[in-house]
C-alpha positions as CSV (number, residue, x, y, z in Angstrom):
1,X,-127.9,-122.9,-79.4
2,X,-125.2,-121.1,-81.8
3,X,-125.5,-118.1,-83.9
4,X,-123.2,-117.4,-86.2
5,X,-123.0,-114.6,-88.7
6,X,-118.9,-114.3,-90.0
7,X,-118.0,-112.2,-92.5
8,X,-114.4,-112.3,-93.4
9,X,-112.1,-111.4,-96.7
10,X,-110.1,-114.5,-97.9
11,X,-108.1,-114.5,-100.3
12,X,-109.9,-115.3,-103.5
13,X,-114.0,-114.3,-102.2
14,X,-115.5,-113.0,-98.9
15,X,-117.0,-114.9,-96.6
16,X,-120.2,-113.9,-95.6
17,X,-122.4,-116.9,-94.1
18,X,-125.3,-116.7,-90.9
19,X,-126.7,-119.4,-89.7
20,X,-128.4,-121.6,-86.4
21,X,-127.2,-124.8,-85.4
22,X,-129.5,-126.1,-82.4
23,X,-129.2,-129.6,-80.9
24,X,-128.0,-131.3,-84.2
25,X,-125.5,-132.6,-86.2
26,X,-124.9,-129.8,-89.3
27,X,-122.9,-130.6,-92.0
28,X,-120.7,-127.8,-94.1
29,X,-120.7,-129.4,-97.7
30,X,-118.6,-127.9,-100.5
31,X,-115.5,-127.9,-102.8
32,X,-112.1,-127.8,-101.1
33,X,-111.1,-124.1,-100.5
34,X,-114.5,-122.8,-100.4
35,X,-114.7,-121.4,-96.7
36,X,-115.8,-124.5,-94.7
37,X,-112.7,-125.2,-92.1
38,X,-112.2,-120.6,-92.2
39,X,-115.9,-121.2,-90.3
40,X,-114.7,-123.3,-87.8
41,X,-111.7,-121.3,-87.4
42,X,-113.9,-118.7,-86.5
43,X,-116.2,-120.3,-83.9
44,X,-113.5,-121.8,-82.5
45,X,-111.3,-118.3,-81.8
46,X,-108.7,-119.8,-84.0
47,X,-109.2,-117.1,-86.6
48,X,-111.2,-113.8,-86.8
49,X,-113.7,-112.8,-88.5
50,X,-113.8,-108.9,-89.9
51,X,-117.2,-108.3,-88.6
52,X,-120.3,-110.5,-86.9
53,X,-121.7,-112.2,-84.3
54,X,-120.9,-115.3,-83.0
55,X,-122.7,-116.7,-79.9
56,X,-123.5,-119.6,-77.8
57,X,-126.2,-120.5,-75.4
58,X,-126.3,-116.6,-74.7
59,X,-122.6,-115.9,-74.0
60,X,-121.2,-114.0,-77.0
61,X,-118.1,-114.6,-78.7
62,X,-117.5,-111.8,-81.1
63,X,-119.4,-109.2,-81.9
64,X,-118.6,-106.5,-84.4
65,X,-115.4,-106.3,-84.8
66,X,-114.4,-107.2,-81.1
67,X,-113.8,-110.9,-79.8
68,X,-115.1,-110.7,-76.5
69,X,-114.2,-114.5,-75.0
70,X,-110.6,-116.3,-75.9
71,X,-110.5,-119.4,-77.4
72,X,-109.7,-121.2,-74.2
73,X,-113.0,-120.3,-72.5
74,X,-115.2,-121.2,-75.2
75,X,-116.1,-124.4,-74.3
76,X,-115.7,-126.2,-77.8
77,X,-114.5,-129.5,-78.5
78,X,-112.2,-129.5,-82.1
79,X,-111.4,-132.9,-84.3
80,X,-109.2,-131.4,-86.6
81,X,-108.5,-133.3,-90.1
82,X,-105.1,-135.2,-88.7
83,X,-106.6,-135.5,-85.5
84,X,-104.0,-133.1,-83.6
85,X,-103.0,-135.7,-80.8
86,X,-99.7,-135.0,-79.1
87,X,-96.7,-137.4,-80.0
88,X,-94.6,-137.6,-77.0
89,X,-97.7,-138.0,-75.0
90,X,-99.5,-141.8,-74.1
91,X,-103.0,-141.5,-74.9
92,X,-104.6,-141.2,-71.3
93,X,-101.9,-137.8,-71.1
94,X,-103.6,-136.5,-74.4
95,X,-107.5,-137.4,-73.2
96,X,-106.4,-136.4,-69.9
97,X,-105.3,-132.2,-71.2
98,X,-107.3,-129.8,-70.6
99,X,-110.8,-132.8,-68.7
100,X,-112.5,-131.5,-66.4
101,X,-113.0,-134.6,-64.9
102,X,-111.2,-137.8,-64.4
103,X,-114.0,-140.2,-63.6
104,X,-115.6,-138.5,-67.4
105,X,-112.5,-138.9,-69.1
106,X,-112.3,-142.3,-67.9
107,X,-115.9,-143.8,-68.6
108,X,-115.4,-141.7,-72.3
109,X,-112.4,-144.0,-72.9
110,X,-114.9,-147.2,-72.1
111,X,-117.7,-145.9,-74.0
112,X,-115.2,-145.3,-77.1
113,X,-113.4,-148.9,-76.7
114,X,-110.0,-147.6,-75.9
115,X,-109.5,-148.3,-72.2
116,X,-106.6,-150.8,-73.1
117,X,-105.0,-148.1,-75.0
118,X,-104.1,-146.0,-71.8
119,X,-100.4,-146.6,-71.7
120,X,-100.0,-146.5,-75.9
121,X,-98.5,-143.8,-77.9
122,X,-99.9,-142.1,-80.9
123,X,-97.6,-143.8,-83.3
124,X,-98.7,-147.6,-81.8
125,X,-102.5,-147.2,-82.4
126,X,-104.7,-147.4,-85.8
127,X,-106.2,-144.8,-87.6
128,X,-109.2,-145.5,-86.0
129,X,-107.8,-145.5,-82.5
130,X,-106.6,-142.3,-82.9
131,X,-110.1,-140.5,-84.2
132,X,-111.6,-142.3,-81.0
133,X,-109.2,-140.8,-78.6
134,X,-108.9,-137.4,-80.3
135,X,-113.2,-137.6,-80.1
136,X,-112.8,-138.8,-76.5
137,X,-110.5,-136.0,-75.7
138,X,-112.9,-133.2,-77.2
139,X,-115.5,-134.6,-75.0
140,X,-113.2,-134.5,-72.1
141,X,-113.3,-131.0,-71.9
142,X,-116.9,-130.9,-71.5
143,X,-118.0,-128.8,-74.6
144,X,-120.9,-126.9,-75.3
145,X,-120.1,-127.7,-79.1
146,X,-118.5,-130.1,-81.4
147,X,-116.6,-128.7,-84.4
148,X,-115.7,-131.7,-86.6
149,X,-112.9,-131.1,-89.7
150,X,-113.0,-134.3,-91.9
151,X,-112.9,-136.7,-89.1
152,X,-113.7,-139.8,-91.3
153,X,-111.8,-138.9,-94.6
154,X,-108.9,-141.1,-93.6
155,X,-110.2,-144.3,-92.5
156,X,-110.8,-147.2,-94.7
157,X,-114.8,-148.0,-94.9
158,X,-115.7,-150.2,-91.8
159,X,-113.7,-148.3,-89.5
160,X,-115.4,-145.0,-90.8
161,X,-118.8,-146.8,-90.6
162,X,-117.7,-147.4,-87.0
163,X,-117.2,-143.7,-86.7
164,X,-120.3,-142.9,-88.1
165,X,-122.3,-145.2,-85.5
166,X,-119.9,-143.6,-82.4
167,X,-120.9,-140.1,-83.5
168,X,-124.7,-140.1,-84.1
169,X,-124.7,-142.3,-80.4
170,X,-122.3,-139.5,-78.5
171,X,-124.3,-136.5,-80.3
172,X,-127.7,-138.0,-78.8
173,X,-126.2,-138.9,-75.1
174,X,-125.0,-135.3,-75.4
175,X,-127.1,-133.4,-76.9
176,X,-124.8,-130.5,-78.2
177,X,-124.8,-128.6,-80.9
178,X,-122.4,-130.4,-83.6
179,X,-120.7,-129.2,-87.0
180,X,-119.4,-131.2,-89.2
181,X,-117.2,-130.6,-92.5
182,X,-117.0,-132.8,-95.0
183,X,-116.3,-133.9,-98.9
184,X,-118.4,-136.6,-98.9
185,X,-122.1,-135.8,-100.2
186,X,-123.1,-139.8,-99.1
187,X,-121.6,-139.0,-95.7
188,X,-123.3,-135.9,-95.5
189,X,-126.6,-137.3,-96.1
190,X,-126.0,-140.3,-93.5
191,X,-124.5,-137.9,-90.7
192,X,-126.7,-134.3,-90.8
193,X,-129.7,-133.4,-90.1
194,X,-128.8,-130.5,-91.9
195,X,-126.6,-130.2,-94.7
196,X,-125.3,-126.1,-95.8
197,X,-124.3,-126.1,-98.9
198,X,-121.7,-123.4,-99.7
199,X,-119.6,-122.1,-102.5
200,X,-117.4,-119.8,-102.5
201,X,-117.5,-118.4,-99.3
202,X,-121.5,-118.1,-99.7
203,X,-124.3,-120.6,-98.6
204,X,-126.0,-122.1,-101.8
205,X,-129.0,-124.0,-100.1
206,X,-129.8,-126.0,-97.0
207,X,-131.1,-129.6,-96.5
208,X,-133.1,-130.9,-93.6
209,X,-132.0,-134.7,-94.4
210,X,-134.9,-137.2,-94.3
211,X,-132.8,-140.3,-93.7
212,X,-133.0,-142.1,-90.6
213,X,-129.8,-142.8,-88.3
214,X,-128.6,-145.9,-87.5
């Protein structure tokens, strides 16, 4: 389970958000520049909050004003937005930094359909190809949580339906907490079982979602 209660000064607002994300997919929804990706940043020791908690199955993060556990021993898996995969590297080399173990990393690549991939660069694959190895390298690492940065927003619709299937399935085999941003209310609705609403650096309101997965 995480805790998170990040307070920070942007720019523009403060953010000051708390919240629980359990065994479930969360989605941040909200205007661009509103506080979302900052949160993220935050879990994952990429940025710092001014004062709060932040805290995962027990083991705390930051407290205060104090981060107590760098980013590298976190345990979270990132997708960021462009998918953050190393150019000069094939794909096994960029699912294969930072596993834990081979024989995971491995069966991941099966499970995701990119097994015949192994030898290809970043620049030879689709967009699509590329979410699913940046997703199967996140997992390689054996997280305890899944931050997720616009995965989806740059593939064209069957491939981000595809995407939409992979995630709900690997969130249920898992059964981590995950947290998802995105721009896309439709999305939002199809993917969480919660959706946060914020604005502004606040949260408006927050939706248990009543559709069913696929």
């Amino acid at each position: 389970m995480l805790n998170v209660h990040i307070r920070k000064s942007l720019f523009h607002f403060e953010l000051d958000v708390e919240f629980v994300v359990r065994n479930e997919i969360v989605v941040l929804f909200g205007a661009s520049g509103s506080g979302k990706t900052t949160i993220l940043n935050c879990i994952a020791g990429l940025s710092k909050a001014n004062e709060g908690l932040i805290s995962l199955n027990d083991k705390i993060f930051f407290k205060g004003k104090k981060s107590h556990v760098p980013m590298q021993q976190r345990k979270i898996g990132y997708l960021f937005q462009d998918y953050a995969l190393f150019p000069h590297m094939t794909v096994w080399k960029n699912i294969s930094y930072g596993m834990k173990s081979e024989k995971l990393a491995k069966d991941l690549m099966e499970e995701l359909n990119i097994g015949h991939l192994i030898q290809q660069y970043p620049h030879e694959i689709s967009g699509g190809e590329k979410q699913r190895v940046a997703i199967a390298r996140a997992l390689a690492t054996e997280p305890q949580l899944l931050l997720l940065d616009e995965p989806f927003s740059a593939l064209d619709d069957e491939t981000r339906a595809k995407g939409h299937h992979e995630l709900i399935r690997l969130q249920k085999l898992w059964g981590i907490p995950v947290i998802m941003v995105t721009h896309s209310h439709e999305e939002a609705k199809k993917l969480g079982d919660r959706i946060i609403y914020i604005k502004r650096g606040k949260f408006q309101s927050t939706n248990e979602t009543q559709q069913s997965k696929v």
